[in-house]
N, C-alpha and C positions, 0 to 999 in steps of 0.2 A: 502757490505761485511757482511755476517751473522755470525751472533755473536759465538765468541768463547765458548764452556764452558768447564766446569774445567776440564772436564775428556777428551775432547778433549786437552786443554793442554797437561795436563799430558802424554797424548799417544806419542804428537809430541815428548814431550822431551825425554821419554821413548827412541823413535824409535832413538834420537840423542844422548844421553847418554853424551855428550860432557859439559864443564860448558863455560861458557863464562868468558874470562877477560874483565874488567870493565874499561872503559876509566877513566884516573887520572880527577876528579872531579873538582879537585882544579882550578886547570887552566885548565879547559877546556874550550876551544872556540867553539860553533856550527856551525857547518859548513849548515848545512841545513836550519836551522830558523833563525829567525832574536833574536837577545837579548831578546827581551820582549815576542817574539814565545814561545822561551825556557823556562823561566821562567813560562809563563803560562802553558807550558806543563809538566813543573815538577810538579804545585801544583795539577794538574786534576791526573795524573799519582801516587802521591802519594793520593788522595782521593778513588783510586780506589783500590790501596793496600799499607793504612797504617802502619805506624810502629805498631807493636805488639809485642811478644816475641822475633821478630829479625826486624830488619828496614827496613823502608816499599820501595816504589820503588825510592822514589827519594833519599833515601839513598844510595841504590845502584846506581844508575844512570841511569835508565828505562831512561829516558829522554834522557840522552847523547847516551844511545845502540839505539834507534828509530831514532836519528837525524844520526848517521853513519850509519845503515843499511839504510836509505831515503836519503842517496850522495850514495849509488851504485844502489838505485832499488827507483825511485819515484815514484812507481804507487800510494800508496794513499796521496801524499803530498798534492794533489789541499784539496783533501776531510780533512786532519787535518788541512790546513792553512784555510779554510774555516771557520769551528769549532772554531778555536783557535779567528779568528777577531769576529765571531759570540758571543765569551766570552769579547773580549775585550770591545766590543761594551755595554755590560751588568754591565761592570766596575767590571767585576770578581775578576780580583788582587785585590782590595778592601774592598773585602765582607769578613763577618765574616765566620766561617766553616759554623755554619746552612744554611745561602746564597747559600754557593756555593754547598755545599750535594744536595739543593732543586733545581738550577738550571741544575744541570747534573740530579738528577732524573727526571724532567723536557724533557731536552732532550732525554733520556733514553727510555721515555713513549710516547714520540711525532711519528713523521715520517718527512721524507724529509730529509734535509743534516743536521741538527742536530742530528737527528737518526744515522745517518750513521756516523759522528763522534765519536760522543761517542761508537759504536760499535767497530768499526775503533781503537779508540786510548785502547779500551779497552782490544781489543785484544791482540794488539801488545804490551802493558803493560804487559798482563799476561803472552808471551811465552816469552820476555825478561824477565822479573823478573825470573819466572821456569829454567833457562837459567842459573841461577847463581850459586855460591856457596852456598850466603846465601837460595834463592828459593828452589834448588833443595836439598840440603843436608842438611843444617840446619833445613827449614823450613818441606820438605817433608820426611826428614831420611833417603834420597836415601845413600844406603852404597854400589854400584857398584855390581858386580856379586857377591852376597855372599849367601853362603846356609842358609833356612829359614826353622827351623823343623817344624813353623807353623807358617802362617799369621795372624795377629792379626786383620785383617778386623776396620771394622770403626766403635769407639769409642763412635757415637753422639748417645746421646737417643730418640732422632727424626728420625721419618720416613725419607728416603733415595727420592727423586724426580727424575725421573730419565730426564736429561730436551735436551736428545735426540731426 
């Protein structure tokens, strides 16, 4: 699966306009992965979008949105259950943050099916999180059909990459 990027989110959510409700966290059961699946998939899904001025994905619950959209459409299940034993195997829950940043950048940089996980889970991290209340409107300012006498374009004092 080739890697999402940001403006590629953006576009899909764009095109859906729609926000996502959040499965109740609390007691949530996963129906797709197994207890320690999920769990490792909260902490990789919050490292790829952590809390900052609003909370990052395992706040919202990227993790529980990926485990019910993967019980109606499994095509990448083999390729994140893969990933995910490939972490277990590295004793990832245990690691301190530096650890685990440097094992996913690790895989990030590699090829083969750790490649493709982290691609994979990264994706889908970031069109579920955009997907949200918090992603799309808190984080992005999305304010629905409303008139804009002028766009205020992008903020950063760094060159723009364009990684189309």
């Amino acid at each position: 699966m080739p890697q999402t990027t940001r403006r590629q989110a953006l576009v899909s959510i764009a095109a859906g306009l729609s926000v996502r409700s959040l499965p109740a966290q609390e007691a949530y059961e996963p129906v797709t992965f197994s207890a320690e699946e999920f769990d490792l998939l909260g902490i990789v899904v919050d490292l790829i979008l952590p809390t900052s001025e609003t909370p990052g994905a395992r706040g919202v619950g990227v993790h529980a949105m990926i485990d019910e959209d993967l019980a109606k459409s499994s095509d990448p299940l083999e390729t994140l259950r893969n990933g995910l034993a490939a972490l277990r195997a590295e004793g990832f829950a245990d690691m301190e943050m530096p650890q685990r940043v440097a094992v996913l950048t690790r895989f990030e940089g590699g090829s083969g099916a750790n490649k493709d996980f982290f691609e994979t889970v990264k994706g889908l991290t970031i069109d579920a999180y955009y997907s949200t209340e918090v992603g799309l409107v808190q984080e992005l300012g999305y304010q629905g059909n409303t008139y804009l006498d002028k766009f205020p374009g992008c903020t950063h004092d760094h060159e723009l990459e364009d990684a189309d």
